[in-house]
C-alpha positions as CSV (number, residue, x, y, z in Angstrom):
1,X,32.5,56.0,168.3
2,X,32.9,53.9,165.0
3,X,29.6,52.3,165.8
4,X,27.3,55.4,166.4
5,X,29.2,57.0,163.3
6,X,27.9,54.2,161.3
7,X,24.5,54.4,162.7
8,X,24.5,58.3,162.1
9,X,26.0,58.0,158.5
10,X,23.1,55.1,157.7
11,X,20.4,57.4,158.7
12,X,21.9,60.4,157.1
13,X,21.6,58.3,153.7
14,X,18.3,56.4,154.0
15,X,16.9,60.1,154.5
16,X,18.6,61.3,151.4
17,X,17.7,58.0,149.7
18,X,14.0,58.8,150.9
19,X,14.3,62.2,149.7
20,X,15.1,61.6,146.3
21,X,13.0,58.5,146.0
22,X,9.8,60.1,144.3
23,X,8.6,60.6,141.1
24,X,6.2,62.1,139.3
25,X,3.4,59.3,137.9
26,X,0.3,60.2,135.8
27,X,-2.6,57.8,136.2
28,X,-6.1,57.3,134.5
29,X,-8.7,57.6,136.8
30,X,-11.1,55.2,136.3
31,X,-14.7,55.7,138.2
32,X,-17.5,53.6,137.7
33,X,-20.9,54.7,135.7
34,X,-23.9,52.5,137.1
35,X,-27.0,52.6,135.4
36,X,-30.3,51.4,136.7
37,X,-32.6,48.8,135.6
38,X,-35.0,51.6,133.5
39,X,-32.0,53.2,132.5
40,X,-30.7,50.1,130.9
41,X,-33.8,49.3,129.0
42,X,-34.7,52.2,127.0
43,X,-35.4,50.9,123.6
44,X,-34.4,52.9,120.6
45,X,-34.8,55.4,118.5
46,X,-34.0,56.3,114.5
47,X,-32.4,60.0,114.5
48,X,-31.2,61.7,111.5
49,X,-27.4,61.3,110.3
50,X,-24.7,62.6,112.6
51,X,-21.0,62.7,112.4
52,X,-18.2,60.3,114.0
53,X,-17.4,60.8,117.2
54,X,-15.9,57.7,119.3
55,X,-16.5,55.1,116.6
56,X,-16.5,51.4,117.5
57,X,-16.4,48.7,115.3
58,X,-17.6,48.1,112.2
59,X,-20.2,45.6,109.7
60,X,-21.4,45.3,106.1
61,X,-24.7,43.9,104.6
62,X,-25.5,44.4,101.1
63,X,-24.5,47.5,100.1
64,X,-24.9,49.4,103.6
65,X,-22.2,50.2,105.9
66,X,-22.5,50.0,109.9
67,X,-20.7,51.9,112.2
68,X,-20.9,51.7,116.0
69,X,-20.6,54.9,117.9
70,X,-19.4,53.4,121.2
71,X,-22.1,53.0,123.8
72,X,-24.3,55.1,121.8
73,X,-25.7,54.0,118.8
74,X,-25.0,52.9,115.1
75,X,-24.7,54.7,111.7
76,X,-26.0,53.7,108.8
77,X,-24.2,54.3,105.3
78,X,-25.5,53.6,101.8
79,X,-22.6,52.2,100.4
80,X,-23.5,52.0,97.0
81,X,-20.9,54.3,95.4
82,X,-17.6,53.2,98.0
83,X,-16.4,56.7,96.7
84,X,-19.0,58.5,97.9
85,X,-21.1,56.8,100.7
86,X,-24.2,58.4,101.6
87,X,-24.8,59.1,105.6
88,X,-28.9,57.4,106.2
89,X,-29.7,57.9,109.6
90,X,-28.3,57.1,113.0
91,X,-29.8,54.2,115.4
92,X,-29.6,55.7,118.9
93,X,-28.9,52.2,120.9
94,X,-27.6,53.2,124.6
95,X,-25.0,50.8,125.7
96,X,-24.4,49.1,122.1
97,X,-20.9,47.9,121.0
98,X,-21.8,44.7,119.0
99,X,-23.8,43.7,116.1
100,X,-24.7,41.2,113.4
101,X,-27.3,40.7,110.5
102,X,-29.3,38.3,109.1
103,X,-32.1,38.9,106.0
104,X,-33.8,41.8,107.3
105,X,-32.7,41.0,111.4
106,X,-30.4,43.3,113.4
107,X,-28.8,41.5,116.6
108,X,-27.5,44.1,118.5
109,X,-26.7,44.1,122.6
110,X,-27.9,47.4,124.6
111,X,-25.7,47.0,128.1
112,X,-27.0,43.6,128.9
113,X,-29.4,42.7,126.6
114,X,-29.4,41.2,123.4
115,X,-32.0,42.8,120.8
116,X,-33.7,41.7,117.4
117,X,-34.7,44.9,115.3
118,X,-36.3,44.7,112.2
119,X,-34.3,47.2,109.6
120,X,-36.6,46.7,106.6
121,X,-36.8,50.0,106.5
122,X,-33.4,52.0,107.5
123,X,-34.7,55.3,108.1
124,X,-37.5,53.5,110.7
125,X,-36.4,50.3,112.4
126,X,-38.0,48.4,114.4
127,X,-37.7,46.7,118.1
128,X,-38.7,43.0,117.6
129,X,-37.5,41.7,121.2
130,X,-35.3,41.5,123.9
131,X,-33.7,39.0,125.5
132,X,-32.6,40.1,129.1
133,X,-29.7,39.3,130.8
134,X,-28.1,38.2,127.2
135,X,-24.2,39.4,129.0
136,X,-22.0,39.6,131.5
137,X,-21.0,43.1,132.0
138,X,-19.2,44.5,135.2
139,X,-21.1,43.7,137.8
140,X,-24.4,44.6,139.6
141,X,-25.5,47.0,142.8
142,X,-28.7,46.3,144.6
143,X,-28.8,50.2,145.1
144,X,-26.8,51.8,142.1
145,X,-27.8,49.1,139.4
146,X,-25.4,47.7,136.7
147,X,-21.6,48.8,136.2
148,X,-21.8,49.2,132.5
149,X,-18.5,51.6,132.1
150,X,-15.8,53.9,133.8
151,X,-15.2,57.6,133.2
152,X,-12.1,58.4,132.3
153,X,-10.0,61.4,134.2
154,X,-5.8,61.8,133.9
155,X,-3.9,63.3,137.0
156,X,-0.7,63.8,137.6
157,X,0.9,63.0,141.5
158,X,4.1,63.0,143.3
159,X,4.6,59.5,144.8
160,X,7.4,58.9,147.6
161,X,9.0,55.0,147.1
162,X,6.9,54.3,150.5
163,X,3.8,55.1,149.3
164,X,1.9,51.3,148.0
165,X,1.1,53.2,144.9
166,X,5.3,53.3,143.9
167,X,5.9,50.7,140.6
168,X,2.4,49.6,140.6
169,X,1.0,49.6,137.1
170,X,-2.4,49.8,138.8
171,X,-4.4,50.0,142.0
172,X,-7.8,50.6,143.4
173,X,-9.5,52.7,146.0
174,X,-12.9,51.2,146.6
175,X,-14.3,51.1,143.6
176,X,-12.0,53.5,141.5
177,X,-9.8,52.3,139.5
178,X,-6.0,54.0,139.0
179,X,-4.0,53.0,135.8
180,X,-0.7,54.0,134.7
181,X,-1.4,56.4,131.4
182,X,1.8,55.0,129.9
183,X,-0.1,51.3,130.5
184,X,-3.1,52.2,128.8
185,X,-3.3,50.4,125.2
186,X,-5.9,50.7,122.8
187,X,-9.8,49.7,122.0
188,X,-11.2,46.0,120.2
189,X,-14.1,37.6,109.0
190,X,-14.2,35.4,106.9
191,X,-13.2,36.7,102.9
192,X,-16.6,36.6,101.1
193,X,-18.0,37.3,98.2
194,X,-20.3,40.4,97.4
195,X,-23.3,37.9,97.0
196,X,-23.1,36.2,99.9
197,X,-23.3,39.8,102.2
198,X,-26.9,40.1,101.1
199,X,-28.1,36.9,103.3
200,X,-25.9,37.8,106.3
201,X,-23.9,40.4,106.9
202,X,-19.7,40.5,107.7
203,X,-17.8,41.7,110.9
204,X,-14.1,43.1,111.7
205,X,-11.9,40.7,113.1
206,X,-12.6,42.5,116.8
207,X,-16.7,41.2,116.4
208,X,-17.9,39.5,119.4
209,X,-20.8,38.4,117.3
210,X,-20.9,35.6,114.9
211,X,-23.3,34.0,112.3
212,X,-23.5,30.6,111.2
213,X,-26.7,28.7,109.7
214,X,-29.5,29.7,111.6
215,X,-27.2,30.2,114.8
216,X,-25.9,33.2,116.6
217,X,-22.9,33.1,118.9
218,X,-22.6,35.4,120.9
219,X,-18.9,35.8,123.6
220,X,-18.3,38.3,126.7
221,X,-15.6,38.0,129.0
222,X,-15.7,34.2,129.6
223,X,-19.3,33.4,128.3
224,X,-19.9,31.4,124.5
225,X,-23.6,31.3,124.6
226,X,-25.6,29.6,121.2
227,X,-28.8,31.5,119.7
228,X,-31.3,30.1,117.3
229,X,-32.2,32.6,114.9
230,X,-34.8,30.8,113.3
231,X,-37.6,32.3,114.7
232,X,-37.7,36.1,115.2
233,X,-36.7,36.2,118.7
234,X,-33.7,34.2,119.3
235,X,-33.4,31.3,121.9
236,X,-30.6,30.7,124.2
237,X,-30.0,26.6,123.3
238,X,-26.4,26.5,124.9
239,X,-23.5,28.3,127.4
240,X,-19.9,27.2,127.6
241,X,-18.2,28.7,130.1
242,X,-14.6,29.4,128.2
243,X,-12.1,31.2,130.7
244,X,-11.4,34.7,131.6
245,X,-10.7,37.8,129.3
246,X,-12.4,36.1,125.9
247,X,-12.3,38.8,123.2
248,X,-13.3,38.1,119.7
249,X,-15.2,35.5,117.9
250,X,-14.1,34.1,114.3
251,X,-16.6,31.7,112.6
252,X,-14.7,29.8,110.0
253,X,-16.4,26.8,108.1
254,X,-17.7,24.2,110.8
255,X,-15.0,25.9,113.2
256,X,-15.2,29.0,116.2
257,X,-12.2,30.7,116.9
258,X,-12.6,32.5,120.0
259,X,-9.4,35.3,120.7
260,X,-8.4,36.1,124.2
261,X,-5.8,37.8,126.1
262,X,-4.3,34.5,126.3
263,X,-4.8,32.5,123.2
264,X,-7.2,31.1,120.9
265,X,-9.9,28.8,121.6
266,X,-10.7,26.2,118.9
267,X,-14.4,25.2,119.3
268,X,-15.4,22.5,116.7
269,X,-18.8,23.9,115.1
270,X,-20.0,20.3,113.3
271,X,-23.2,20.0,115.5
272,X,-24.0,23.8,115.7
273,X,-26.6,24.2,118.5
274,X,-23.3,23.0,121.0
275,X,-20.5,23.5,119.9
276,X,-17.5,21.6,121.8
277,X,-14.0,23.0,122.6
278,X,-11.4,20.8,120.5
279,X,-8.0,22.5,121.4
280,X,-6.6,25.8,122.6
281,X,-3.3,27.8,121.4
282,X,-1.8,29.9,124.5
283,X,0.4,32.8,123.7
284,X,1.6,35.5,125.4
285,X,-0.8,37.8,127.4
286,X,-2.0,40.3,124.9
287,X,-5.0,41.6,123.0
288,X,-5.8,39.4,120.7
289,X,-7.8,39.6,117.6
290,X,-7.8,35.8,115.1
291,X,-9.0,35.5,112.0
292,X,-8.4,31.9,109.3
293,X,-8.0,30.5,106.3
294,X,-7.9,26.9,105.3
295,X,-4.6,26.4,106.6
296,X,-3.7,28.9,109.2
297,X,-5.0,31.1,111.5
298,X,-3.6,34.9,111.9
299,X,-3.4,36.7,115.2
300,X,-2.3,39.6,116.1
301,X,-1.0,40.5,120.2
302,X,-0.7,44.6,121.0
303,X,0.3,45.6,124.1
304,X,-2.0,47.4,126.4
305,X,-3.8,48.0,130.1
306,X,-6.8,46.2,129.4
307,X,-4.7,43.2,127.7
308,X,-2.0,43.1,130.4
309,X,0.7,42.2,128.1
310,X,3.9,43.7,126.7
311,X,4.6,42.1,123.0
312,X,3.5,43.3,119.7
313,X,3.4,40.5,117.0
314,X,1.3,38.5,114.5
315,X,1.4,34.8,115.1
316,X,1.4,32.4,112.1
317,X,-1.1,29.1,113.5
318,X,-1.5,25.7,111.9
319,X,-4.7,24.7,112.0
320,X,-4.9,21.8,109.4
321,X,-5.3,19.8,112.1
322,X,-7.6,22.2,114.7
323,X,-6.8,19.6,117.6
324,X,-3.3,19.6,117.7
325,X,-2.9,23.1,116.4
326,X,1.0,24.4,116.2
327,X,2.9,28.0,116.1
328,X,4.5,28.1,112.8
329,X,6.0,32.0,113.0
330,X,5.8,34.7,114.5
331,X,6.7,38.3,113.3
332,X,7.3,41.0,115.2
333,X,5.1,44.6,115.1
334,X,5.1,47.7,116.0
335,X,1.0,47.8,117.5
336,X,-0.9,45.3,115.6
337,X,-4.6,45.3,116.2
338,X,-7.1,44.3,113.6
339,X,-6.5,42.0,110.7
340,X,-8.5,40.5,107.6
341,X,-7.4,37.9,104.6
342,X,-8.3,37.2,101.3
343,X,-7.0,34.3,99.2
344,X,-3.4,35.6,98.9
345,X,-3.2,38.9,101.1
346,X,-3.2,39.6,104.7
347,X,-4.6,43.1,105.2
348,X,-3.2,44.6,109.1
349,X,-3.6,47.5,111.1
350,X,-0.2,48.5,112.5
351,X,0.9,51.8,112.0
352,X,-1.6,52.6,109.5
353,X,-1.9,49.8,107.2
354,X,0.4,47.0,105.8
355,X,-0.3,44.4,102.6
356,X,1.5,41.2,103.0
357,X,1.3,38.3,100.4
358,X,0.7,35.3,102.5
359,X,0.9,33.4,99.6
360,X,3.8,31.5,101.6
361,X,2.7,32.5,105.2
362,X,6.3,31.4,106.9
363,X,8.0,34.6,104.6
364,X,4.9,37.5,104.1
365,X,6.5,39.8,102.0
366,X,5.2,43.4,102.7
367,X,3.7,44.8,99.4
368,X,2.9,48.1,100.8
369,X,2.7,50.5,103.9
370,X,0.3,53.2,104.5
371,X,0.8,55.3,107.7
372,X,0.5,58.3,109.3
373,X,-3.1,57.5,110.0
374,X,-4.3,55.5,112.9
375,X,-6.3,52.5,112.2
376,X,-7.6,49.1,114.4
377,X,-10.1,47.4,112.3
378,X,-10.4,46.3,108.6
379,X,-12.4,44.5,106.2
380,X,-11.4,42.8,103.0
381,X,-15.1,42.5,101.3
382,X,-13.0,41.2,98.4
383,X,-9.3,41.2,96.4
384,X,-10.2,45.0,95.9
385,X,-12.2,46.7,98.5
386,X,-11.3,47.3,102.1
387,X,-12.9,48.8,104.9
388,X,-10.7,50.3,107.3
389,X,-12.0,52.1,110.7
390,X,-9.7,53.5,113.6
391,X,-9.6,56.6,115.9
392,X,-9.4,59.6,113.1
393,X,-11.9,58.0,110.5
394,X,-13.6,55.6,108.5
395,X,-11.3,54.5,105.1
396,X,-12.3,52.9,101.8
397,X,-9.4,51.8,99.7
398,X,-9.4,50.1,96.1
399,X,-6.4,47.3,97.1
400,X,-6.7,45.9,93.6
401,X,-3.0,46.5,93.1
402,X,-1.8,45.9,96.7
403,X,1.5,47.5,96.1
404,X,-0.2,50.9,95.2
405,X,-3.6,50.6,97.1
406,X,-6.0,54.0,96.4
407,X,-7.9,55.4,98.6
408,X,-11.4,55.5,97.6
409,X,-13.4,57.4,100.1
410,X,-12.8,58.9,104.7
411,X,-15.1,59.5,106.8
412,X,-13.4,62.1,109.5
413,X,-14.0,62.1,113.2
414,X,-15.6,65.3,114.8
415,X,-12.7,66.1,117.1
């Protein structure tokens, strides 16, 4: 009797158990865009100025502004008067995310290729060449053509706690991809002086292109590749295969520091046709944007699906000696993404934007906090002037007292 009234009780409660074992999960589905061969090479073609939209990242030459729409082109900005910046023309590029300048050279990639367009003349550039096959994207069907992207579609399900989906963060069906929306996190130089931005031109600290000499470095997902730029169309002299998940690319005087989800790579720069890996920093998994000075290097680690990580911090590095590099601090953030420094500031996006003197990196002293505005990229052209870019606008601010910074000029996003 006492056995089969254990037996029955047991079943009685696994049933409850099972009953109230479900939730409700929303997920980001994730289906794949494939584009064919023809679709992929399509050239491009100068339109007449639109607004923001889904704007990427972000680059200054001279006195012109640069900003990606994702996947679909570039603005251009006379940048003349920061308060009021003049909207040229927009540069329909299918597939673009990246670019660099140099003299009167755009490097830009369209899906897979890397292109060289002339911009002499901004309201009518000009298709030099392309190099095919420049990146590694997502991968390649002989009958649909290249994965270059994945729509994006939320749903919300009941799952039972004996369905394989239960306390997954994500999980695939063929090639769809499921991710937990609570999971998902969000998107992706050097301090110089006005002069030197009319020979080359300056990234955000999320740029996956890099200038240096006559030399263009180019990173994708595990891929350093080496251009020369020294003739129009640029030659592939060297490939070093890296790792998985490489994000960002810092050139800093005869160094390369390469961000990824997992740390920086320190690649020493002295012979620049090849350059050579000289020491590597792990962190925690995170997204991971890097940017330098003489005598540290500052990244940032957000949280986020594509970055599979869960901390939110900047990381203080010594780099005085780049192969034995060591983690002096770290501070902890609320979403840290894009970063920039000049001589004595750090300039972050976290909540808006913080100044830190860094005049003493192991104490920053916050000087000022802007938020209520979201932000992932910036640009410190000098002491004064930053560029600031994120999901509701492009910002100009006058930081020349970095306790009161003024803003100077927005660009708003077309919702």
């Amino acid at each position: 009797f006492f056995t089969f009234f254990g037996i029955a009780l047991a079943a009685t409660l696994s049933g409850c158990l099972r009953d109230e074992c479900e939730t409700t999960r929303t997920f980001v589905r994730l289906d794949p865009i494939y584009r064919s061969i023809a679709e992929i090479r399509v050239g491009i073609a100068a339109q007449g100025p639109r607004e923001l939209r889904n704007p990427g990242k972000i680059y200054v030459y001279d006195h012109y502004l640069f900003i990606n729409e994702r996947n679909e082109g570039i603005h251009v900005l006379d940048n003349s008067d920061p308060a009021n910046p003049v909207n040229l023309a927009f540069w329909s590029i299918p597939g673009n995310i990246d670019m660099a300048i140099r003299g009167n050279l755009l490097y830009a990639d369209q899906y897979v290729d890397l292109l060289t367009i002339n911009i002499s003349d901004m309201q009518n550039p000009q298709l030099v060449c392309r190099s095919n096959d420049a990146f590694m994207l997502y991968g390649f069907d002989q009958q649909r053509g290249y994965l270059v992207d994945y729509e994006t579609t939320e749903i919300t399900e009941n799952i039972s706690c004996d369905d394989n989906r239960w306390a997954q963060p994500w999980f695939a069906e063929g090639d769809i991809i499921f991710v937990n929306s609570d999971q998902i996190g969000s998107f992706s130089g050097p301090t110089k002086t006005s002069s030197a931005l009319a020979a080359a031109g300056l990234g955000g600290s999320f740029a996956r292109f890099g200038l240096y000499d006559q030399y263009l470095y180019t990173v994708d997902r595990s891929l350093l590749r080496t251009w020369s730029v020294a003739s129009p169309c640029p030659v592939r002299v060297d490939s070093s295969w890296v790792g998985w998940n490489i994000e960002t690319i810092f050139p800093w005087k005869d160094r390369l520091f390469l961000g990824s989800q997992t740390g920086v790579f320190i690649f020493n720069n002295t012979n620049p046709q090849r350059p050579v890996l000289e020491s590597q920093f792990s962190h925690a998994s995170g997204c991971d944007p890097v940017v330098c000075d003489d005598d540290n290097a500052y990244v940032t680690i957000h949280d986020g699906t594509t970055c599979n990580g869960t901390f939110n911090q900047l990381d203080i590095i010594d780099i005085r000696n780049p192969a034995a590099t060591t983690l002096q601090k770290t501070y902890p953030m609320k979403h840290p993404q894009g970063l920039a420094v000049t001589n004595d500031y750090l300039y972050l996006c976290d909540d808006g934007l913080k100044i830190f003197d860094k005049t003493n990196p192991l104490d920053l002293k916050e000087k000022s906090h802007l938020n209520g505005f979201d932000t992932y990229d910036v640009i410190a052209l000098d002491a004064s002037h930053l560029l600031v870019i994120g999901a509701d606008g492009f910002y100009q601010f006058d930081v020349s007292d970095p306790k009161q910074p003024r803003q100077l000029s927005r660009i708003p996003v077309l919702n």
